[in-house]
Biopython code that builds the backbone (N, CA, C, O; Angstrom):
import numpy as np
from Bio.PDB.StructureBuilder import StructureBuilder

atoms = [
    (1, "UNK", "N", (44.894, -52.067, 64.918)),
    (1, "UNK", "CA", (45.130, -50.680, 64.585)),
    (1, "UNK", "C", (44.232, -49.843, 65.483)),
    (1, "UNK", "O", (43.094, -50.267, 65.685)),
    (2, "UNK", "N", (44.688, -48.490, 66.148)),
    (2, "UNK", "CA", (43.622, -48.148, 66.979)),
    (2, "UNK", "C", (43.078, -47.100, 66.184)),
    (2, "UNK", "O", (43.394, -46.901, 65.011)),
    (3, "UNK", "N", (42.020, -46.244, 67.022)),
    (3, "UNK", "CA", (41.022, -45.390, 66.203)),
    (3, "UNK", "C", (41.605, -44.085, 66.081)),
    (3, "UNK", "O", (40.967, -43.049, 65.892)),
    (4, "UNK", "N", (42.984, -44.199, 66.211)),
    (4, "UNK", "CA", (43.864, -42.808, 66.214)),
    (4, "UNK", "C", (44.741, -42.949, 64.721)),
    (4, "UNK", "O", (45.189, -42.097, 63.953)),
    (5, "UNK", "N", (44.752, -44.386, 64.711)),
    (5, "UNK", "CA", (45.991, -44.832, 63.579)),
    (5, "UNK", "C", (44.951, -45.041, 62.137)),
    (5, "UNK", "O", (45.511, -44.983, 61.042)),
    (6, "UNK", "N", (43.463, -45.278, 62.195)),
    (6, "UNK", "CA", (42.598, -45.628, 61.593)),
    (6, "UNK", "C", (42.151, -44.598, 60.792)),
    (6, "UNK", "O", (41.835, -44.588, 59.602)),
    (7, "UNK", "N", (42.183, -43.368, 61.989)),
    (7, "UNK", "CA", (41.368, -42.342, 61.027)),
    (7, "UNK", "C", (42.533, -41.412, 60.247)),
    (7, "UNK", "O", (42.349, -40.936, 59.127)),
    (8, "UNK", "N", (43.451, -41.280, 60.832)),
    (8, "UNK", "CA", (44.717, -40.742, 60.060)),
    (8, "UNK", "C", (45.033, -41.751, 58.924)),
    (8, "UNK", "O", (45.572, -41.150, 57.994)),
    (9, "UNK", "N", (44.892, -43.000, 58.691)),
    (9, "UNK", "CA", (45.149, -43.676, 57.499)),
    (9, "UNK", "C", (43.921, -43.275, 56.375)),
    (9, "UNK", "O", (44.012, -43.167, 55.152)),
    (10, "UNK", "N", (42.678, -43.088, 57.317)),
    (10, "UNK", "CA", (41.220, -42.819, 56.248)),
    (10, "UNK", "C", (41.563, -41.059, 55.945)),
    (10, "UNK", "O", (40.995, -40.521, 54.994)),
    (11, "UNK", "N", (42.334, -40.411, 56.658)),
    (11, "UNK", "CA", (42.478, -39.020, 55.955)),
    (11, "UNK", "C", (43.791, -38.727, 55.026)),
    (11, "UNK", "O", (43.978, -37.746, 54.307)),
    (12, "UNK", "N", (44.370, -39.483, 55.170)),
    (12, "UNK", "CA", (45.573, -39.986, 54.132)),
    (12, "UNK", "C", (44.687, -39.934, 52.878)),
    (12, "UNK", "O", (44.529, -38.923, 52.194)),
    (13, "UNK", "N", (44.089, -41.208, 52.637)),
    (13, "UNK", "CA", (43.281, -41.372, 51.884)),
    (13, "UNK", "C", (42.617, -40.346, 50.784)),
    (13, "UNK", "O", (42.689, -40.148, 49.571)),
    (14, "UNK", "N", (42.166, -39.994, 51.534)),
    (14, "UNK", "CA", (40.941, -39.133, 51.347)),
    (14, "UNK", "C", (41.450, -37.852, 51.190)),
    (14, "UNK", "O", (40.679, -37.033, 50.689)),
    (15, "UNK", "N", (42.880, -37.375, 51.586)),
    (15, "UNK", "CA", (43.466, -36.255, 51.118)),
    (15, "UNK", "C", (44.125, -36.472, 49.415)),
    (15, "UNK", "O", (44.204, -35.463, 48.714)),
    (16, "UNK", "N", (44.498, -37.607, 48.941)),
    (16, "UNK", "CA", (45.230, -38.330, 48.362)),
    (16, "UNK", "C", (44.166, -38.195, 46.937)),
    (16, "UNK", "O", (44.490, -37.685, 45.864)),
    (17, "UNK", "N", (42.918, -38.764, 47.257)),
    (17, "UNK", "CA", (41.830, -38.491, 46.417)),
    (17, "UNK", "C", (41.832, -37.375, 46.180)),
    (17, "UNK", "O", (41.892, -37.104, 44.981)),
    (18, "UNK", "N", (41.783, -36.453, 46.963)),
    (18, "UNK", "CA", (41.499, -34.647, 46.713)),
    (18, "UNK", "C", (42.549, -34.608, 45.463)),
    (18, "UNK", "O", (42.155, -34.625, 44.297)),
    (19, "UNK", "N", (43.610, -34.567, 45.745)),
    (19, "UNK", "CA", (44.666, -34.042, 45.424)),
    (19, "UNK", "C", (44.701, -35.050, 43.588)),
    (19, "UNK", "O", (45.386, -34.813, 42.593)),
    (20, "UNK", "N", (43.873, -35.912, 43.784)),
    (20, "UNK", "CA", (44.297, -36.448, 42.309)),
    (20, "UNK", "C", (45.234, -37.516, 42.143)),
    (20, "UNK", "O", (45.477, -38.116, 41.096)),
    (21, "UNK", "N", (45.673, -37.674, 43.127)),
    (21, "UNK", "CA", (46.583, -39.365, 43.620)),
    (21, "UNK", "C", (46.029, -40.833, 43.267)),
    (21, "UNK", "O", (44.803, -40.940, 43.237)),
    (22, "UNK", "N", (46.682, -41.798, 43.039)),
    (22, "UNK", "CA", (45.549, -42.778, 42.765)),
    (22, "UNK", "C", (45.943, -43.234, 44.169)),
    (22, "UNK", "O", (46.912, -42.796, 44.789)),
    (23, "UNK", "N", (44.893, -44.368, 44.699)),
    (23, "UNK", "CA", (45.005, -44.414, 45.923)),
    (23, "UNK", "C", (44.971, -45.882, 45.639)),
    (23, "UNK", "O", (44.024, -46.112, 44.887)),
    (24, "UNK", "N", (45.622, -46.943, 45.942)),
    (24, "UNK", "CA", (45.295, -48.353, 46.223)),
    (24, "UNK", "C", (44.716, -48.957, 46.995)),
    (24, "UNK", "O", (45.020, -48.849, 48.183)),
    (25, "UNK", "N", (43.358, -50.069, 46.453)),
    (25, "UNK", "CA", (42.573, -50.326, 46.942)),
    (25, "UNK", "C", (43.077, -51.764, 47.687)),
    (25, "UNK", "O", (42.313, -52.416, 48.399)),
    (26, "UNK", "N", (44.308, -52.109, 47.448)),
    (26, "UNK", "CA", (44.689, -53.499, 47.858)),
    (26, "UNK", "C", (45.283, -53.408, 49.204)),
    (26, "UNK", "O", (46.073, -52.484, 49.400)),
    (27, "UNK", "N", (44.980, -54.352, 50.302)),
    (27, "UNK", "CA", (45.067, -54.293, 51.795)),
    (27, "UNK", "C", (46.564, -54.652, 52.149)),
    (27, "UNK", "O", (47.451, -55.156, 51.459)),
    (28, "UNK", "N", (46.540, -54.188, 53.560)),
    (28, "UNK", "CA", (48.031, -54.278, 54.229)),
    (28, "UNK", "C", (48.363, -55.832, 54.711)),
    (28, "UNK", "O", (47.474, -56.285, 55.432)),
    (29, "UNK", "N", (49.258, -56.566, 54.503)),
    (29, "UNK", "CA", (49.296, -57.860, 55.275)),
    (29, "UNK", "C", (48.866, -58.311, 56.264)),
    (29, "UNK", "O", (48.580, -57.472, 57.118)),
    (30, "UNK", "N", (48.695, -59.339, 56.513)),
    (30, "UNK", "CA", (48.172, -59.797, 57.889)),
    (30, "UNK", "C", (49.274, -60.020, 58.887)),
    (30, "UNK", "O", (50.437, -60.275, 58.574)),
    (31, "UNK", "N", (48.758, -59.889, 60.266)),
    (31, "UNK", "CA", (49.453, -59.842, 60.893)),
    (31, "UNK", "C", (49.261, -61.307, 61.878)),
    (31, "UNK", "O", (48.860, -62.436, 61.593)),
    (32, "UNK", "N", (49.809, -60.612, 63.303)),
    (32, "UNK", "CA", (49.320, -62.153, 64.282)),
    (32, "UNK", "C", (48.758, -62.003, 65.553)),
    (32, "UNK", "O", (49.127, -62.604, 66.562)),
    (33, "UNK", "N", (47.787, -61.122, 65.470)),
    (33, "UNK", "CA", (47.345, -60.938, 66.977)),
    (33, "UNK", "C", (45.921, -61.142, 67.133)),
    (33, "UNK", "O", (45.763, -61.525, 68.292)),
    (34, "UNK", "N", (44.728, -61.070, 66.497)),
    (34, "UNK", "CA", (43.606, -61.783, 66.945)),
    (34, "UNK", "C", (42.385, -60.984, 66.045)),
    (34, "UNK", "O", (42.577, -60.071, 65.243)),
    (35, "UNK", "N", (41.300, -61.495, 66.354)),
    (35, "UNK", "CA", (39.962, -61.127, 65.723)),
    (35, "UNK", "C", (39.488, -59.678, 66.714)),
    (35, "UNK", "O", (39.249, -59.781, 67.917)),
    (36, "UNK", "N", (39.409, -58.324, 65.933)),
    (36, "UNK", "CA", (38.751, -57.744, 66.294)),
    (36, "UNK", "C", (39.908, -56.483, 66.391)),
    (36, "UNK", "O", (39.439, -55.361, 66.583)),
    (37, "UNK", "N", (40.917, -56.570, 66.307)),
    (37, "UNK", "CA", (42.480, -55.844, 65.978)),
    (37, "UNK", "C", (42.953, -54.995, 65.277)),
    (37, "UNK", "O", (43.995, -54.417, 65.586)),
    (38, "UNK", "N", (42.091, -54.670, 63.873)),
    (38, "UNK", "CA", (42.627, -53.886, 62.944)),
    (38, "UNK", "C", (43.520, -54.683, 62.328)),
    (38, "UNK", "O", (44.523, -54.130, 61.876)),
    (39, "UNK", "N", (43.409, -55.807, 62.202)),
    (39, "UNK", "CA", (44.576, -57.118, 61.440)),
    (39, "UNK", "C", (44.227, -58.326, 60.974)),
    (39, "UNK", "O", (44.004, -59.309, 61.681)),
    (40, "UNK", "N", (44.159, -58.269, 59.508)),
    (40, "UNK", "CA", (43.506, -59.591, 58.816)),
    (40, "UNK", "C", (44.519, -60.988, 59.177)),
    (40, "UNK", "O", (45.689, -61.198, 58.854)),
    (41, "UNK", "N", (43.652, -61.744, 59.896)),
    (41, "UNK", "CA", (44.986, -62.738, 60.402)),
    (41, "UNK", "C", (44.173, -64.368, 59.487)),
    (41, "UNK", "O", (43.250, -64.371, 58.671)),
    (42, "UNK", "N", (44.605, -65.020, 59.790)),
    (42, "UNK", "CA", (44.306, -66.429, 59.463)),
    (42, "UNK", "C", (42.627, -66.904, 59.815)),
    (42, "UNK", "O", (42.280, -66.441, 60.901)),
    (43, "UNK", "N", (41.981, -67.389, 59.405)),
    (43, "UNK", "CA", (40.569, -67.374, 60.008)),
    (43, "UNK", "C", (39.719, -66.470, 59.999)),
    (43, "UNK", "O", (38.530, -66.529, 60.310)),
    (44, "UNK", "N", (40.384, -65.534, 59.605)),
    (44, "UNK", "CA", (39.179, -64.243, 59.627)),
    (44, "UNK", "C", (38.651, -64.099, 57.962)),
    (44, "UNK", "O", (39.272, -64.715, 57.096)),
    (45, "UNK", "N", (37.705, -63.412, 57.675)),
    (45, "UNK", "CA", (37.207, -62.315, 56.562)),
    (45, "UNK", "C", (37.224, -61.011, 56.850)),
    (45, "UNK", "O", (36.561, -60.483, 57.742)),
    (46, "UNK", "N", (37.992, -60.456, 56.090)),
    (46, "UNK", "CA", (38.579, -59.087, 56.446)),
    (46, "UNK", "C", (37.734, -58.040, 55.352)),
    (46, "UNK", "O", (37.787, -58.290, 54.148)),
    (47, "UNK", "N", (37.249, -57.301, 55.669)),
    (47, "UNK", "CA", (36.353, -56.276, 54.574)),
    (47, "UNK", "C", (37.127, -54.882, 54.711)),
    (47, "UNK", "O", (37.399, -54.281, 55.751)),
    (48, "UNK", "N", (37.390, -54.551, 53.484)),
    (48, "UNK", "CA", (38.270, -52.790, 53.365)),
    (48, "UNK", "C", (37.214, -51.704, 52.531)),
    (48, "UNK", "O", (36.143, -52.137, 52.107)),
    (49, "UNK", "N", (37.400, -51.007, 52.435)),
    (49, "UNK", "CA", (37.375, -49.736, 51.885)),
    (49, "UNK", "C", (38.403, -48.595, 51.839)),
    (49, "UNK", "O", (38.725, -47.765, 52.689)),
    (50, "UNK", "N", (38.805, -48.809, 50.614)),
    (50, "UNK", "CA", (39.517, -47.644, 50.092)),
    (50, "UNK", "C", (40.989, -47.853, 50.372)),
    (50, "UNK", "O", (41.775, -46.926, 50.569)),
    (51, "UNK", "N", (41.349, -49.306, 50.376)),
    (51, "UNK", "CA", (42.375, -49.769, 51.270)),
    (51, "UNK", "C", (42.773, -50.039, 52.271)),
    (51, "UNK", "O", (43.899, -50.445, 52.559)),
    (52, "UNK", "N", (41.043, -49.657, 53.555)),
    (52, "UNK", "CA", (41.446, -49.525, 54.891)),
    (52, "UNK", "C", (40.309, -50.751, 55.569)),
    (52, "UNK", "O", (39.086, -50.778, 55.426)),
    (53, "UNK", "N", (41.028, -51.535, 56.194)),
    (53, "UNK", "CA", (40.392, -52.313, 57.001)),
    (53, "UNK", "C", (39.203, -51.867, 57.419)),
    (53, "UNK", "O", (39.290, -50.665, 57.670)),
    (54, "UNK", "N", (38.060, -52.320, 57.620)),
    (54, "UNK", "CA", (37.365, -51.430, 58.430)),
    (54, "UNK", "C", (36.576, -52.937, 58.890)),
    (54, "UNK", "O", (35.444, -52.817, 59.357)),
    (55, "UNK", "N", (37.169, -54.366, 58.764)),
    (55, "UNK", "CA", (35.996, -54.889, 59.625)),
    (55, "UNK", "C", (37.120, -56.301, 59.412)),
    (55, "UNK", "O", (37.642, -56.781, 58.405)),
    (56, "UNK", "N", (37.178, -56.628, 60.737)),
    (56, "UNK", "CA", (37.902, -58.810, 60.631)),
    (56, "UNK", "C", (37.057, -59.138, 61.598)),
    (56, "UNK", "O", (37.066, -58.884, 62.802)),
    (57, "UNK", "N", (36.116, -59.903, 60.734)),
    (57, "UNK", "CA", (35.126, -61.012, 61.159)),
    (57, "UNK", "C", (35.431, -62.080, 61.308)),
    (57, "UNK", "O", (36.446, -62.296, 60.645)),
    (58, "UNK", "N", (34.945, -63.358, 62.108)),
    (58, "UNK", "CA", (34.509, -64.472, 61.789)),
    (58, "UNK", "C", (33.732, -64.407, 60.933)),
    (58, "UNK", "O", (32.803, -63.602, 60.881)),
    (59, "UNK", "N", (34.138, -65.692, 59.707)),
    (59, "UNK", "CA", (33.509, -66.174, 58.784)),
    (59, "UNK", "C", (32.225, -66.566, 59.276)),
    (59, "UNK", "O", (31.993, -67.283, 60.249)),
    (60, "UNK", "N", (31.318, -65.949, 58.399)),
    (60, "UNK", "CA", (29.899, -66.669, 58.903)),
    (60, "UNK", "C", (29.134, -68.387, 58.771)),
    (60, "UNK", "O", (29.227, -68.789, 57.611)),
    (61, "UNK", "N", (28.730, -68.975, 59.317)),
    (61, "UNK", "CA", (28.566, -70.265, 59.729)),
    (61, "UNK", "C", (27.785, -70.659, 57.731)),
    (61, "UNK", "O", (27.652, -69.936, 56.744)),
    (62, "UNK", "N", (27.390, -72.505, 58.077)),
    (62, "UNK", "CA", (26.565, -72.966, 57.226)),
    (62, "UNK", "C", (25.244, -72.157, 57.528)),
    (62, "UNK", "O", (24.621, -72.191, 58.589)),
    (63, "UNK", "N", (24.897, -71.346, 56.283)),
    (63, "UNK", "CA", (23.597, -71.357, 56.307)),
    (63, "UNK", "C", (23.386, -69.701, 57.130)),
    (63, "UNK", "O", (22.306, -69.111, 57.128)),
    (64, "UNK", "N", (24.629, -69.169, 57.778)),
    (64, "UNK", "CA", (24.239, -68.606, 57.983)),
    (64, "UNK", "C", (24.496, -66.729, 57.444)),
    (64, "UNK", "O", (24.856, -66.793, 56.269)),
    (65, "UNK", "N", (24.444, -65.525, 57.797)),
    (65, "UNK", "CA", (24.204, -64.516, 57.034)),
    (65, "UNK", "C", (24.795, -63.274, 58.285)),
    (65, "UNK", "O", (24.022, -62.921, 59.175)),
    (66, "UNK", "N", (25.885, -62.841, 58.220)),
    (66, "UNK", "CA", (26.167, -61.471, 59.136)),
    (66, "UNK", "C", (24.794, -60.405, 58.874)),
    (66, "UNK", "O", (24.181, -59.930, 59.830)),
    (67, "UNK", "N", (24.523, -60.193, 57.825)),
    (67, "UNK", "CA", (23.281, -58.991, 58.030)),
    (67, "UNK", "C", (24.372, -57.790, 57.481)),
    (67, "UNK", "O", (25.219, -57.750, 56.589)),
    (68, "UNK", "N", (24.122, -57.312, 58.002)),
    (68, "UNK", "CA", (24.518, -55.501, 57.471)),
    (68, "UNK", "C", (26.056, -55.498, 58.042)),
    (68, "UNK", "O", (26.707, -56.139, 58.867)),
    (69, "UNK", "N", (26.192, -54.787, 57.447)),
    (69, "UNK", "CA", (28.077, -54.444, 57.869)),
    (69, "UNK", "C", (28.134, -52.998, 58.522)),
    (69, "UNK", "O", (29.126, -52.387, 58.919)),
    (70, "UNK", "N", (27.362, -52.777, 58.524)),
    (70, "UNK", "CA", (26.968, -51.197, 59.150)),
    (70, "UNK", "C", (28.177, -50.150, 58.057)),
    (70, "UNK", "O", (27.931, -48.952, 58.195)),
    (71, "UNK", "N", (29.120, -50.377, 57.266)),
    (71, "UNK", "CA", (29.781, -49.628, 56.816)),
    (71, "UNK", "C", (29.689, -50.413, 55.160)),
    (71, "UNK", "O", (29.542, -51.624, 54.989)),
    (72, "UNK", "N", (29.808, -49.454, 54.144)),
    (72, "UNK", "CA", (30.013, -50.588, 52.704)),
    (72, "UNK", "C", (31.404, -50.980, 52.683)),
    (72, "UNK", "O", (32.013, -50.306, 53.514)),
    (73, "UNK", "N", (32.237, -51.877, 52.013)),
    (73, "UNK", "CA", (32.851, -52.282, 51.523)),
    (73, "UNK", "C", (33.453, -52.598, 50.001)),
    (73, "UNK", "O", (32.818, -53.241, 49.165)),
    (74, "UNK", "N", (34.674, -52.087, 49.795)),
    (74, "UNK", "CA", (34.996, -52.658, 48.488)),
    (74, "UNK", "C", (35.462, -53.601, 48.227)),
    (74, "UNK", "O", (35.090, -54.275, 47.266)),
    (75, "UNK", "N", (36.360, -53.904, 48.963)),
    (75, "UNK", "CA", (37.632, -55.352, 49.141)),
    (75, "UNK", "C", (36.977, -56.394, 49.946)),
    (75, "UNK", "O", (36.037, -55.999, 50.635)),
    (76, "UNK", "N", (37.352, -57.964, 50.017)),
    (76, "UNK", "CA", (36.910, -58.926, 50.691)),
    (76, "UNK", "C", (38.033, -59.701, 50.494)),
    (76, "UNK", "O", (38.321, -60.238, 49.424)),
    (77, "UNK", "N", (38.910, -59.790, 51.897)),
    (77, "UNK", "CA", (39.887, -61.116, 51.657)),
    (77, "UNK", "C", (38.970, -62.458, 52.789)),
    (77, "UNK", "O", (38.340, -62.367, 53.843)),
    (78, "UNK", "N", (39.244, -63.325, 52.103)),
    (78, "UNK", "CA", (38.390, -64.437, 52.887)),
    (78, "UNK", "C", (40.121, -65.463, 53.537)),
    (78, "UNK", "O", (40.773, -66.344, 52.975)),
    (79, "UNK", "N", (40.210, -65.119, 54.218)),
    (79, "UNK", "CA", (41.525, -66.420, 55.166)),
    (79, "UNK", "C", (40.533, -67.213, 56.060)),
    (79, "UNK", "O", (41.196, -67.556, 57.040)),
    (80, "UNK", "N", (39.471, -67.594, 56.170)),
    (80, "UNK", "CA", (38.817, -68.533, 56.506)),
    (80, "UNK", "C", (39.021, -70.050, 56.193)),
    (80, "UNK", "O", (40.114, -70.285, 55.676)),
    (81, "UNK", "N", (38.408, -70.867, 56.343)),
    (81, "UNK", "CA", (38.725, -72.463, 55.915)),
    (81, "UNK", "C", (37.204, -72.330, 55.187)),
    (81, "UNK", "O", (37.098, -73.217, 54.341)),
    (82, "UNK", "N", (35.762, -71.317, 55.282)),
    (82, "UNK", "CA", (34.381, -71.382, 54.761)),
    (82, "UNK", "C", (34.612, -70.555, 53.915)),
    (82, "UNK", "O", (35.472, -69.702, 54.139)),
    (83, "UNK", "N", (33.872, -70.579, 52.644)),
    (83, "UNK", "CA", (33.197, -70.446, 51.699)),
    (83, "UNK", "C", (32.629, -69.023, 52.230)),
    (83, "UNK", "O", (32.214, -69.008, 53.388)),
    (84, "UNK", "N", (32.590, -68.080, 51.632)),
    (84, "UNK", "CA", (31.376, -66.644, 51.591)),
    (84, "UNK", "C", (31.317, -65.948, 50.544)),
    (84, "UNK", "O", (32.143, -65.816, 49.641)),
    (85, "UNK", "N", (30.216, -65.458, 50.702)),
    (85, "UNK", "CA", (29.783, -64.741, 49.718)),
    (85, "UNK", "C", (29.447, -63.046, 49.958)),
    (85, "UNK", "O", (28.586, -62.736, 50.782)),
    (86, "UNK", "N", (29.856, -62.457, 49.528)),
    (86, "UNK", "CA", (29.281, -60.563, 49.780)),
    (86, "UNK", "C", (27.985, -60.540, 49.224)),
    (86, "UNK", "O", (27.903, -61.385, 48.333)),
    (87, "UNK", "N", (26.769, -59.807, 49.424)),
    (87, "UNK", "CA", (26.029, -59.120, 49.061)),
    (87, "UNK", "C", (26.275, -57.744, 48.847)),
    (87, "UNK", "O", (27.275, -57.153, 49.254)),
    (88, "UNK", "N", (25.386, -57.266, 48.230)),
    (88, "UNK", "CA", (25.395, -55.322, 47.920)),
    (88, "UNK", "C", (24.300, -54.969, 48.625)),
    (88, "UNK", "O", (23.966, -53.819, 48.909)),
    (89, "UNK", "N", (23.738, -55.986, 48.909)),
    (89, "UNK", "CA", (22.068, -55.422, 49.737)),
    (89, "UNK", "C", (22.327, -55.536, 50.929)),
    (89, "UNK", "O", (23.447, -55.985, 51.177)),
    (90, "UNK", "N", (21.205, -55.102, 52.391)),
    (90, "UNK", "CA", (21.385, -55.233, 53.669)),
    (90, "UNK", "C", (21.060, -56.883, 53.641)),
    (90, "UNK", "O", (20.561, -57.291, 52.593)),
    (91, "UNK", "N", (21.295, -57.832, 54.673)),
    (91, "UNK", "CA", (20.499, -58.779, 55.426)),
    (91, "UNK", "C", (20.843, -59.554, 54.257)),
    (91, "UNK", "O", (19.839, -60.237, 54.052)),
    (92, "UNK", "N", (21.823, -59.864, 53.257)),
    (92, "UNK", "CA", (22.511, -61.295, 52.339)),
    (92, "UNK", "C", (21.234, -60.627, 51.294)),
    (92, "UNK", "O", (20.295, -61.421, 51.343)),
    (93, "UNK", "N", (21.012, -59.851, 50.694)),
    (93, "UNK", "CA", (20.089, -59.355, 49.428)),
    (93, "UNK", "C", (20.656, -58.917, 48.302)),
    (93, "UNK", "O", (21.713, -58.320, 48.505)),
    (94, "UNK", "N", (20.246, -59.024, 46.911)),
    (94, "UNK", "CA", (20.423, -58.243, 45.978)),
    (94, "UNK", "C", (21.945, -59.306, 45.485)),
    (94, "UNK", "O", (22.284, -60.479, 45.647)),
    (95, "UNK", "N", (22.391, -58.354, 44.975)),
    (95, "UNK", "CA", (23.552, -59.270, 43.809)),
    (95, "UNK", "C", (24.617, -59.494, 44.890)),
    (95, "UNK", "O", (24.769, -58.880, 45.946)),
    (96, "UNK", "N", (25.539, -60.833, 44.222)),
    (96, "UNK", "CA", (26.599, -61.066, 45.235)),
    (96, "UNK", "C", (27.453, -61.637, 44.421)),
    (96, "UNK", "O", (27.066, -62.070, 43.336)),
    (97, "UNK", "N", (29.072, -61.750, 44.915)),
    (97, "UNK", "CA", (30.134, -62.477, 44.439)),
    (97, "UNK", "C", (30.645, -63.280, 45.506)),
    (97, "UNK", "O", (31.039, -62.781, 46.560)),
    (98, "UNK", "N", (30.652, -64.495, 45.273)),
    (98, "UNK", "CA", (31.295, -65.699, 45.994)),
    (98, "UNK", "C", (33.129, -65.604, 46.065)),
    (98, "UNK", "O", (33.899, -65.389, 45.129)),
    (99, "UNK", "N", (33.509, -65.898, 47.814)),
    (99, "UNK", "CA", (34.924, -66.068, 47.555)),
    (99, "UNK", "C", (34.896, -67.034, 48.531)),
    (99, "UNK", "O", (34.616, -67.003, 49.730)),
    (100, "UNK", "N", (35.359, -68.187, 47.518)),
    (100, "UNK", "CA", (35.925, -69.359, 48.159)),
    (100, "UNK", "C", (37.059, -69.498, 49.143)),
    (100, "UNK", "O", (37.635, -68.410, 49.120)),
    (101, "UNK", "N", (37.738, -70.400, 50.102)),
    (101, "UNK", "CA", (38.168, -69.982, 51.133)),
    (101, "UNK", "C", (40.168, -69.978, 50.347)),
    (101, "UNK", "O", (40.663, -70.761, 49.537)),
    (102, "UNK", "N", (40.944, -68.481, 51.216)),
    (102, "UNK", "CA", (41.609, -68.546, 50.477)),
    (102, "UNK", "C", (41.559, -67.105, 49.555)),
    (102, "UNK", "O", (42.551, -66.378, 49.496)),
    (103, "UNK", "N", (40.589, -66.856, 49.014)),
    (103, "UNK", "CA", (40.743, -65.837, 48.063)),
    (103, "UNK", "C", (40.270, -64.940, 48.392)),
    (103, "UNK", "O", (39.552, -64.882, 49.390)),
    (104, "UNK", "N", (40.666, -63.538, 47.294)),
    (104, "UNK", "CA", (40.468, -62.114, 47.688)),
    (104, "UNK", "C", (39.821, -61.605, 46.560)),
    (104, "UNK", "O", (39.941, -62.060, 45.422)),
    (105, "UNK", "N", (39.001, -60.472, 46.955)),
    (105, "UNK", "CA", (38.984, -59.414, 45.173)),
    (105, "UNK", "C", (38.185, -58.598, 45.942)),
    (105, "UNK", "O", (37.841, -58.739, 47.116)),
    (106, "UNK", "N", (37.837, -57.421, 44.871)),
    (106, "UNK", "CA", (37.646, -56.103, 44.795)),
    (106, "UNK", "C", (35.648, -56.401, 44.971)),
    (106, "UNK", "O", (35.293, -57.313, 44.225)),
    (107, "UNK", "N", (34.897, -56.001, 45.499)),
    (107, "UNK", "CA", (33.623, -55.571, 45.205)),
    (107, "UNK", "C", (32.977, -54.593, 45.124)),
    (107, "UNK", "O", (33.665, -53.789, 45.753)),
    (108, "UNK", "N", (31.529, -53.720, 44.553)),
    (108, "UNK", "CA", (31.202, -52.701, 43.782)),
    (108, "UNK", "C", (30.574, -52.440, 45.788)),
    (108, "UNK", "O", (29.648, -53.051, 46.322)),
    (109, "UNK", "N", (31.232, -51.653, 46.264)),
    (109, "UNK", "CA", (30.096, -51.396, 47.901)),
    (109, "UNK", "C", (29.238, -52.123, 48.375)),
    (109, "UNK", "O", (28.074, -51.827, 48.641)),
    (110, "UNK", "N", (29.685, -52.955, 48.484)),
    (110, "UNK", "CA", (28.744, -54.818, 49.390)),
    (110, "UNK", "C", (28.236, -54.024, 50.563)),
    (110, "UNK", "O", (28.633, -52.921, 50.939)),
    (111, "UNK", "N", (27.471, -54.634, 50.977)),
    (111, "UNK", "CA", (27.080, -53.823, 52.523)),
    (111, "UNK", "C", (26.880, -55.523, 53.472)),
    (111, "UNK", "O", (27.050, -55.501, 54.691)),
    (112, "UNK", "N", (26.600, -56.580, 52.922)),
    (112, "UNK", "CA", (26.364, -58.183, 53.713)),
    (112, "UNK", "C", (27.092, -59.154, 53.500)),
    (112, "UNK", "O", (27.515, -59.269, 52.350)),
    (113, "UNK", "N", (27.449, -60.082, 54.426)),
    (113, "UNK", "CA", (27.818, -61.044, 54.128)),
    (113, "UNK", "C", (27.697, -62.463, 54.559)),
    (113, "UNK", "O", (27.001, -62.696, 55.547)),
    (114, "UNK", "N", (28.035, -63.020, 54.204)),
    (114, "UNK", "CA", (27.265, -64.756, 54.118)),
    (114, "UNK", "C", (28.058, -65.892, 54.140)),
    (114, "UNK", "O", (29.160, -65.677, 53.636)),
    (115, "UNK", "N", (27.860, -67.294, 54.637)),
    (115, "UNK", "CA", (28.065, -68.480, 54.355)),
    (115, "UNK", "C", (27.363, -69.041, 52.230)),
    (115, "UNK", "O", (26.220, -69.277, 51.840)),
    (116, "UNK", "N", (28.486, -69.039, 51.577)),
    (116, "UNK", "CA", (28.358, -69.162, 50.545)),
    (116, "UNK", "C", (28.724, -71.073, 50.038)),
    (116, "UNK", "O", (29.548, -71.371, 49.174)),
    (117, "UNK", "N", (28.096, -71.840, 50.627)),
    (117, "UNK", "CA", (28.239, -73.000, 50.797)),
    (117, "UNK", "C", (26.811, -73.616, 49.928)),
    (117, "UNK", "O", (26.597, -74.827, 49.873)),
]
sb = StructureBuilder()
sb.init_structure("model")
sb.init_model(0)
sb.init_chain("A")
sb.init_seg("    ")
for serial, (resi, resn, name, xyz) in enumerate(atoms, 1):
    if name == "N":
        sb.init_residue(resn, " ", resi, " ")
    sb.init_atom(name, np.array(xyz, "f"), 0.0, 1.0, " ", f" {name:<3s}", serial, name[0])
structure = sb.get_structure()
C-alpha cells in the first residue's frame, strides 16, 4: 500500500470516528507480494491500528525481541511458523499476550514485540 493510499485509509478512519461511525478494527486480507508492502502475506506478523496496517515484520527469532514498534498497535495477526508475543511496554516490557503461530486478536496499544517460545 503506498503512503498516498495509507494516509487516505488513516483519514477515512479517523473521519468515521468524528462522525460517530463504528470503525472496524479487523484487517484487510493478505495478499502476495512481499515483506515490507503494506500486505500481511504468509510469514510475516502484521501489526494494525484502527484497522490499518501499519507494520509486516519478520517474526522475531528464538530468544529474540523487535524493541519498540515506533508506532502502538491494536491488532496482531501472526502468519509466521514462530510463536510471539506483544508487549505494551518499549524493549519486550510490562504486560503481554502470546499468539501462537497462525493466530490473530485484538491488543490494548502494544508498543513491542517478541519471540514467545
Amino acid at each position: 500500500m503506498t503512503f498516498r493510499r495509507k494516509l487516505a485509509a488513516t483519514l477515512a478512519g479517523t473521519a468515521a470516528l468524528v462522525a460517530g461511525a463504528t470503525v472496524s478494527t479487523m484487517p484487510a486480507n493478505a495478499g502476495t507480494t512481499g515483506i515490507g508492502n503494506g500486505v500481511c502475506e504468509s510469514g510475516e506478523v502484521c501489526l494494525y491500528r484502527a484497522g490499518t496496517l501499519i507494520h509486516d515484520l519478520w517474526p522475531s527469532s528464538p530468544s529474540g525481541c523487535s524493541g519498540q514498534t515506533r508506532t502502538a498497535y491494536d491488532y496482531l495477526r501472526n502468519r509466521s511458523a514462530w510463536p510471539q508475543r506483544a508487549w505494551s511496554g518499549t524493549n519486550c516490557t510490562g504486560r503481554f499476550n502470546d499468539f501462537p503461530s497462525g493466530t490473530e486478536g485484538p491488543v490494548n496499544l502494544f508498543w513491542s514485540l517478541g519471540y514467545a517460545g
